[in-house]
mmJSON file of the N, C-alpha and C atoms, coordinates in Angstrom:
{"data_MODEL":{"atom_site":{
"group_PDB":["ATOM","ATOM","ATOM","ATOM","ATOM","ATOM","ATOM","ATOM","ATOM","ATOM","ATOM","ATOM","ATOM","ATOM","ATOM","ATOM","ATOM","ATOM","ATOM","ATOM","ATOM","ATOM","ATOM","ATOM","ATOM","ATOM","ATOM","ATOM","ATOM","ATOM","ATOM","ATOM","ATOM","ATOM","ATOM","ATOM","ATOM","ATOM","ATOM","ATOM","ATOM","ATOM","ATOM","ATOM","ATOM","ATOM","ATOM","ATOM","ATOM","ATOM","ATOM","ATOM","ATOM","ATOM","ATOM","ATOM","ATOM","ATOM","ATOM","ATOM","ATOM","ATOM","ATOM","ATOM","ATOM","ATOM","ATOM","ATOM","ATOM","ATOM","ATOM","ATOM","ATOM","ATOM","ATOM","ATOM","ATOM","ATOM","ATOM","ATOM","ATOM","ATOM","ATOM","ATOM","ATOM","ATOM","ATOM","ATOM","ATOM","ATOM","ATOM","ATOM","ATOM","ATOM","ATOM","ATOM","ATOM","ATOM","ATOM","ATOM","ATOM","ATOM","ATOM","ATOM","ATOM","ATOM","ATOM","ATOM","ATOM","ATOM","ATOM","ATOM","ATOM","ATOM","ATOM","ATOM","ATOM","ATOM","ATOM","ATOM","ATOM","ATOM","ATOM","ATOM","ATOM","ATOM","ATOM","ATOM","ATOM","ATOM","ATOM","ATOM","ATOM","ATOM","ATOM","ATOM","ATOM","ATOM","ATOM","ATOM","ATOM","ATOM","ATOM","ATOM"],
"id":[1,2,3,4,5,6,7,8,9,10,11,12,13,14,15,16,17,18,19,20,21,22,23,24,25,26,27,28,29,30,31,32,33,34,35,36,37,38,39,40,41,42,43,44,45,46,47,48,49,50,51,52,53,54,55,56,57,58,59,60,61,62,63,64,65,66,67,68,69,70,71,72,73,74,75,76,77,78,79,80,81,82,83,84,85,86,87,88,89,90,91,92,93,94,95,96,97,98,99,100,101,102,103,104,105,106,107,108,109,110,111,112,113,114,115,116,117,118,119,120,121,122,123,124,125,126,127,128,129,130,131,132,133,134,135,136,137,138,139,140,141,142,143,144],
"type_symbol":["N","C","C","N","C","C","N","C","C","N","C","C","N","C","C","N","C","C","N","C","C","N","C","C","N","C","C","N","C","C","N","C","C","N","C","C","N","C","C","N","C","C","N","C","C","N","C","C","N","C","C","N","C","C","N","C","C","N","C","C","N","C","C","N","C","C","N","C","C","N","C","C","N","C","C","N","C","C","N","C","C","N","C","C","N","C","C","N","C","C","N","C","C","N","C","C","N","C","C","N","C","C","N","C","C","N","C","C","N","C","C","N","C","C","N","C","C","N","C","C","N","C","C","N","C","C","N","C","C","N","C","C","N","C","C","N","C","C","N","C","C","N","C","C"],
"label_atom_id":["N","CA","C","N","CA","C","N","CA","C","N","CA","C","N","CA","C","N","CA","C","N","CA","C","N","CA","C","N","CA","C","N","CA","C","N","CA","C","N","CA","C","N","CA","C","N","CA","C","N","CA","C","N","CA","C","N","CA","C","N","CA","C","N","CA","C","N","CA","C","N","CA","C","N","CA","C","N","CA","C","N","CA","C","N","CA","C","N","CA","C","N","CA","C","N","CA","C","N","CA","C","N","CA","C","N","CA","C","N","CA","C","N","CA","C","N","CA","C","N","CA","C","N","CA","C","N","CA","C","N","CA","C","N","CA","C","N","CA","C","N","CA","C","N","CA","C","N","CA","C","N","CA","C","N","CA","C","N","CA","C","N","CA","C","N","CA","C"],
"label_alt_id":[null,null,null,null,null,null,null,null,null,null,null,null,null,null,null,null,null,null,null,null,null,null,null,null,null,null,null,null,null,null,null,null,null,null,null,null,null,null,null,null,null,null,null,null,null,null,null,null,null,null,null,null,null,null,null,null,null,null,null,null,null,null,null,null,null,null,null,null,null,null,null,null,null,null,null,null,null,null,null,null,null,null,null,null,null,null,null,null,null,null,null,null,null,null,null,null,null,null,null,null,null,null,null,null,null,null,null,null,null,null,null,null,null,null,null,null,null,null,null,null,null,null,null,null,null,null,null,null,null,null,null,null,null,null,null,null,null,null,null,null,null,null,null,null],
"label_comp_id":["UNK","UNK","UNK","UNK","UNK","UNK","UNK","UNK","UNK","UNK","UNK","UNK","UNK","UNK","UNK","UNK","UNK","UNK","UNK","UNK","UNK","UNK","UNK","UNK","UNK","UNK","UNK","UNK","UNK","UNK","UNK","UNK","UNK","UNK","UNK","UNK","UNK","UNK","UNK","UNK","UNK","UNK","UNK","UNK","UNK","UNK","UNK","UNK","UNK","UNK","UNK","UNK","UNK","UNK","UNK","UNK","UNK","UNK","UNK","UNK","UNK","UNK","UNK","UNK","UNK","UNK","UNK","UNK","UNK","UNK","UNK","UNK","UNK","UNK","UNK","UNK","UNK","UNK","UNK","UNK","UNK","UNK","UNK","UNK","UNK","UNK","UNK","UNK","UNK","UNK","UNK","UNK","UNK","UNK","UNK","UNK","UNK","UNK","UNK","UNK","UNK","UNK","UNK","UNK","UNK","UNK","UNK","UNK","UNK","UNK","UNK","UNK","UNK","UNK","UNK","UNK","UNK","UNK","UNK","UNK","UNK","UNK","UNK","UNK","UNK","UNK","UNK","UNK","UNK","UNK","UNK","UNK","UNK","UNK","UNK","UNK","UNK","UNK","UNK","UNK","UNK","UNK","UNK","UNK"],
"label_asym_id":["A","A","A","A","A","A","A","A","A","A","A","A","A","A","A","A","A","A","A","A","A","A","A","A","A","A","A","A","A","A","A","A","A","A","A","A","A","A","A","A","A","A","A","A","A","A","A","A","A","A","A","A","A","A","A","A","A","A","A","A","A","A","A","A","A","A","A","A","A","A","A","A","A","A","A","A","A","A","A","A","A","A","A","A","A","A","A","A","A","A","A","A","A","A","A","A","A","A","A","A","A","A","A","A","A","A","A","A","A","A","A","A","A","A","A","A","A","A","A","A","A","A","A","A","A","A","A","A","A","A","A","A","A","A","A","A","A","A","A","A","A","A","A","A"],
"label_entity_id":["1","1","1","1","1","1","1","1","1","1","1","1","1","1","1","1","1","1","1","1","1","1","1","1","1","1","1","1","1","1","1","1","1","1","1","1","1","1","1","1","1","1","1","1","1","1","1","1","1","1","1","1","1","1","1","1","1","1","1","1","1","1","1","1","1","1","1","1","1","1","1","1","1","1","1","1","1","1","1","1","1","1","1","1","1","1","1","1","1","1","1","1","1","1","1","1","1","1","1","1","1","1","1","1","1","1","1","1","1","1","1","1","1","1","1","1","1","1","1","1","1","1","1","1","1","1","1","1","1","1","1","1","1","1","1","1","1","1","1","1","1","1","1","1"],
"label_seq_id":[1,1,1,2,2,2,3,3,3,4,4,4,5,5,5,6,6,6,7,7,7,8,8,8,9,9,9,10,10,10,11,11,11,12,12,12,13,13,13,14,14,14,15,15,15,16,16,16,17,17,17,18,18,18,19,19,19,20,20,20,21,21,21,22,22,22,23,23,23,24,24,24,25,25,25,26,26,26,27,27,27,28,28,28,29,29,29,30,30,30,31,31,31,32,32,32,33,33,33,34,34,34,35,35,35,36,36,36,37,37,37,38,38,38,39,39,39,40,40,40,41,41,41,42,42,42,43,43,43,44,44,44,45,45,45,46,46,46,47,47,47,48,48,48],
"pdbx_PDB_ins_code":[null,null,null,null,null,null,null,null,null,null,null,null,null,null,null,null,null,null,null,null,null,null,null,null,null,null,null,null,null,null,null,null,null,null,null,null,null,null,null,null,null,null,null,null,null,null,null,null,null,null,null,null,null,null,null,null,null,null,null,null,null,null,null,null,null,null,null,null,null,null,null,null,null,null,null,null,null,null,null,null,null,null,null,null,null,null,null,null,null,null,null,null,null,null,null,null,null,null,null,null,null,null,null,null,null,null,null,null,null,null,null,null,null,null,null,null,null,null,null,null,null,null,null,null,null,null,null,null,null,null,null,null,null,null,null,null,null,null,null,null,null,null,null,null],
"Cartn_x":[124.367,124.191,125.466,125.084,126.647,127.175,128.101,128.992,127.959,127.896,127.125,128.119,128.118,128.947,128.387,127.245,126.174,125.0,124.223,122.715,121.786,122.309,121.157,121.502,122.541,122.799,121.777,121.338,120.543,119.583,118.98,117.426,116.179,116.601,115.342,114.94,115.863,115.673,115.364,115.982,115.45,114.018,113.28,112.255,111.633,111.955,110.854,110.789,111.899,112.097,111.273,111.058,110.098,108.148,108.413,106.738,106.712,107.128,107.116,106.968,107.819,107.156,105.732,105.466,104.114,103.259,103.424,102.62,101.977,103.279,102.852,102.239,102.476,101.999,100.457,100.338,98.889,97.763,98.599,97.986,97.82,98.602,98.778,98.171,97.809,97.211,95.909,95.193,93.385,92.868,91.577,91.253,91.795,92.408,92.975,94.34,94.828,94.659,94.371,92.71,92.088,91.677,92.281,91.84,93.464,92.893,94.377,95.121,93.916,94.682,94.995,94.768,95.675,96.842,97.304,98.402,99.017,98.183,99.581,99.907,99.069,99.647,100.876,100.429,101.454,103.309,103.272,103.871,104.102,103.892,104.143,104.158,103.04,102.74,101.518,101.542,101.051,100.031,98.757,97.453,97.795,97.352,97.209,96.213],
"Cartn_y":[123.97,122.928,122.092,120.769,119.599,119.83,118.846,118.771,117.991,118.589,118.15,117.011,115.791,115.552,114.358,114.084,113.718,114.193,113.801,114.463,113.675,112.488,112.005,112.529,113.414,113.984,114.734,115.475,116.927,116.601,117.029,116.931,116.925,117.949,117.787,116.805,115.879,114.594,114.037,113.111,112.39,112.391,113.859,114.305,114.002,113.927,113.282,112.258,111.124,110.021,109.466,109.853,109.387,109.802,111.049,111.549,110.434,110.143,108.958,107.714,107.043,105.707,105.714,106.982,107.289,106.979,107.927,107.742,106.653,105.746,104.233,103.407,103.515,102.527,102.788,104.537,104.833,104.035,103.979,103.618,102.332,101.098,100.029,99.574,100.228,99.895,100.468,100.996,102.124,101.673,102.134,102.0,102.366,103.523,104.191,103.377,102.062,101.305,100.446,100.879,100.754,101.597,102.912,104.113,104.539,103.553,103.948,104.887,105.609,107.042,107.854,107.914,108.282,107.795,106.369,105.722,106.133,106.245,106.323,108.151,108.898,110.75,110.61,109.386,109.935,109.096,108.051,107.23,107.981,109.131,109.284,108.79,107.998,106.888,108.043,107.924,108.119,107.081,107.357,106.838,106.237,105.638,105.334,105.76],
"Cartn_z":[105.647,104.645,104.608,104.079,104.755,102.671,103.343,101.494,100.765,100.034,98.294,97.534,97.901,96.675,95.275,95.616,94.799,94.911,93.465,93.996,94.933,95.349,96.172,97.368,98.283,98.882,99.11,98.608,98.392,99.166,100.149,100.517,100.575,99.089,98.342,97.477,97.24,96.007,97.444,98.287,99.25,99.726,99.826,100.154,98.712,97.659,96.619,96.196,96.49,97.091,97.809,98.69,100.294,99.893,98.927,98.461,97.347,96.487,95.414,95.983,96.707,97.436,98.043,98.591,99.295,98.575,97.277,96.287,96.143,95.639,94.803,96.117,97.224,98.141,98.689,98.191,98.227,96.58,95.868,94.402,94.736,95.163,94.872,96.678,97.428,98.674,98.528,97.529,97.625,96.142,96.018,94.839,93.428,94.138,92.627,92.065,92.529,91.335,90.456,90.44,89.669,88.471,89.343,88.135,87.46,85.645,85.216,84.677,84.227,83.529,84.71,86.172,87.13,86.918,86.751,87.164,85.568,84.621,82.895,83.679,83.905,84.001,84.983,86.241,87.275,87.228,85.836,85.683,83.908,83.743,82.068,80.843,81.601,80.144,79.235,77.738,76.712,76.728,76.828,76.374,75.035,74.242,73.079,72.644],
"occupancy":[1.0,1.0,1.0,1.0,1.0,1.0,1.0,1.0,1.0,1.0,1.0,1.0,1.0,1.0,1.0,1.0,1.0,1.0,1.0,1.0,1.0,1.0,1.0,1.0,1.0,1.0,1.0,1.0,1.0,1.0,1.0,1.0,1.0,1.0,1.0,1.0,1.0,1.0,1.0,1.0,1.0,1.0,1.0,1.0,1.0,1.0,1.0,1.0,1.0,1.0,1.0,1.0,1.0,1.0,1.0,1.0,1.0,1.0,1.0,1.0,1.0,1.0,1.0,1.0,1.0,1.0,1.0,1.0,1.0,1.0,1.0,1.0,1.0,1.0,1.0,1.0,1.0,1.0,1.0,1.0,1.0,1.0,1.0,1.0,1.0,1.0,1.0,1.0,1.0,1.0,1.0,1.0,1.0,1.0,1.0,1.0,1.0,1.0,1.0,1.0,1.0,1.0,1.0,1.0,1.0,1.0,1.0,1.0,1.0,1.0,1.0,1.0,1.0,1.0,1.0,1.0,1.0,1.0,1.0,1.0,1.0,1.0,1.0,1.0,1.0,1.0,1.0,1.0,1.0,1.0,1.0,1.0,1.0,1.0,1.0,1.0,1.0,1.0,1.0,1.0,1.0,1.0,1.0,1.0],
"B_iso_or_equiv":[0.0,0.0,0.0,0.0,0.0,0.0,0.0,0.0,0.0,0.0,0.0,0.0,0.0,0.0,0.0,0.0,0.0,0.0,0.0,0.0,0.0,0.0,0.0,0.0,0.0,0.0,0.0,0.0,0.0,0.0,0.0,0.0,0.0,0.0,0.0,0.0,0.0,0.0,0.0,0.0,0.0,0.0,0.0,0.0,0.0,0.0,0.0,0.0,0.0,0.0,0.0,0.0,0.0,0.0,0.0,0.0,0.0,0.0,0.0,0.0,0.0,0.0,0.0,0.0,0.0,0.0,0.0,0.0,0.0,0.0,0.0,0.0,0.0,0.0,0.0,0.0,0.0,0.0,0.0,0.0,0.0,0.0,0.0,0.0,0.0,0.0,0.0,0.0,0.0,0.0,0.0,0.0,0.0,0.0,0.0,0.0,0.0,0.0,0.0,0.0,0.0,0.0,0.0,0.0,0.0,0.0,0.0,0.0,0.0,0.0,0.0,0.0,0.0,0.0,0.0,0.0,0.0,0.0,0.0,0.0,0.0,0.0,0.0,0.0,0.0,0.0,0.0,0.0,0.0,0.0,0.0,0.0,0.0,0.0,0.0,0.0,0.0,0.0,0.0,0.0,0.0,0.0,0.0,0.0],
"pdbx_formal_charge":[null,null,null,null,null,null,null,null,null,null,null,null,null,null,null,null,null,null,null,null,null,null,null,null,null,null,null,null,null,null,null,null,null,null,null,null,null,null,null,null,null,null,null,null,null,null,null,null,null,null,null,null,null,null,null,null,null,null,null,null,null,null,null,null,null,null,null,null,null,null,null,null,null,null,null,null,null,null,null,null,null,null,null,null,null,null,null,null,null,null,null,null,null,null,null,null,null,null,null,null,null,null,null,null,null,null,null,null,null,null,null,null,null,null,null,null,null,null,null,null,null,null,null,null,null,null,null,null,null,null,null,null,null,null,null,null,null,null,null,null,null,null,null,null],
"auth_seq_id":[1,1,1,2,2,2,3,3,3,4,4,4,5,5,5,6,6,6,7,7,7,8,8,8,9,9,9,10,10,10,11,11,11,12,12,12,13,13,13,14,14,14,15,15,15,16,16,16,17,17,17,18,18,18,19,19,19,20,20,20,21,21,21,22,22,22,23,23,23,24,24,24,25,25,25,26,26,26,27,27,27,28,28,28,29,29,29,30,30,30,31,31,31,32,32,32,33,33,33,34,34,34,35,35,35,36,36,36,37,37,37,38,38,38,39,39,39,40,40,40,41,41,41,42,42,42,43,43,43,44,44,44,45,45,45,46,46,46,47,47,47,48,48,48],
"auth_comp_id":["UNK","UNK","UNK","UNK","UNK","UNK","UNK","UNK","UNK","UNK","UNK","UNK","UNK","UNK","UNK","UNK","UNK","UNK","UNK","UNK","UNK","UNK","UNK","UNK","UNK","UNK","UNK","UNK","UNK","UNK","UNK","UNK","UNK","UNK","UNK","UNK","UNK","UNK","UNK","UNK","UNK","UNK","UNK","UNK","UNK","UNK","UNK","UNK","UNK","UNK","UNK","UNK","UNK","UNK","UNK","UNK","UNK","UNK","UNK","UNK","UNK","UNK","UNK","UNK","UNK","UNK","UNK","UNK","UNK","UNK","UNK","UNK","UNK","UNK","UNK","UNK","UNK","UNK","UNK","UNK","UNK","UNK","UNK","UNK","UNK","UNK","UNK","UNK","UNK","UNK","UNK","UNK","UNK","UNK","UNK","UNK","UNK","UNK","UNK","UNK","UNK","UNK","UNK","UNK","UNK","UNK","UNK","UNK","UNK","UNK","UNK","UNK","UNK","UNK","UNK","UNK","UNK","UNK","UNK","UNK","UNK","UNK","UNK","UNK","UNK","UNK","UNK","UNK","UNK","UNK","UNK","UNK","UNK","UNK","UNK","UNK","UNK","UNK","UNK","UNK","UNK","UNK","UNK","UNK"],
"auth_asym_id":["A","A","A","A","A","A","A","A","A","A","A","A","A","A","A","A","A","A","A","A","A","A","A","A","A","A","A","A","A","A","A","A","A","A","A","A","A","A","A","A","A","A","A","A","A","A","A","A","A","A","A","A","A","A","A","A","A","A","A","A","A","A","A","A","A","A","A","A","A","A","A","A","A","A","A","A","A","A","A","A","A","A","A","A","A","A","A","A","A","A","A","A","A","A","A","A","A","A","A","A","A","A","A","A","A","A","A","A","A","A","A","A","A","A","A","A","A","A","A","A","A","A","A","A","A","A","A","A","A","A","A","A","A","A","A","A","A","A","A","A","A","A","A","A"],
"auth_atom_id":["N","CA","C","N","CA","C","N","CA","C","N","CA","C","N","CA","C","N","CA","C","N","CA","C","N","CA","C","N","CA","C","N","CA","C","N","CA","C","N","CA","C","N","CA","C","N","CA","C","N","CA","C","N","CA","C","N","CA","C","N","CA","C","N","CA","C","N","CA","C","N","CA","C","N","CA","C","N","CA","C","N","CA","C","N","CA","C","N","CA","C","N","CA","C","N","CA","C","N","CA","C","N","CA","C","N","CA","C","N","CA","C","N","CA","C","N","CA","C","N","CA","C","N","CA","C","N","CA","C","N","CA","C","N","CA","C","N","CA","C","N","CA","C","N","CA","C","N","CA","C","N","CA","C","N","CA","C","N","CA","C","N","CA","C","N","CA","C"],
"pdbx_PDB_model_num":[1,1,1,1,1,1,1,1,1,1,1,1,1,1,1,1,1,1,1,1,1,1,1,1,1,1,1,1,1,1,1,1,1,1,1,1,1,1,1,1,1,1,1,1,1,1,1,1,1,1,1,1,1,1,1,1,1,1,1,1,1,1,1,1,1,1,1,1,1,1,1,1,1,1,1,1,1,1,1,1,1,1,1,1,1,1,1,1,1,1,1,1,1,1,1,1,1,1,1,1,1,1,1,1,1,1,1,1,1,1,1,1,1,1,1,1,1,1,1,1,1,1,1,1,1,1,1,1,1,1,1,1,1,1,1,1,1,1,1,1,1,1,1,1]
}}}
């Protein structure tokens, strides 16, 4: 393992980094965004 000297260092943030862009480019490129209470759960928005 190399020197740690921030957390974006870490490989595991980078790797959820790279799954999170995926994400949104799957939401905002397919139907689902259209489906919004997918997008408030996966974005932590509170329904009203």
């Amino acid at each position: 393992m190399g020197n740690i000297q921030r957390f974006e260092d870490l490989e595991i943030w980078q790797k959820a980094r790279v799954l999170n862009q995926n994400l949104f480019r799957l939401i905002s490129d397919t139907q689902l965004q259209k489906d919004f209470k997918l997008r408030e759960q996966i974005n932590g928005v509170q329904a009203q």
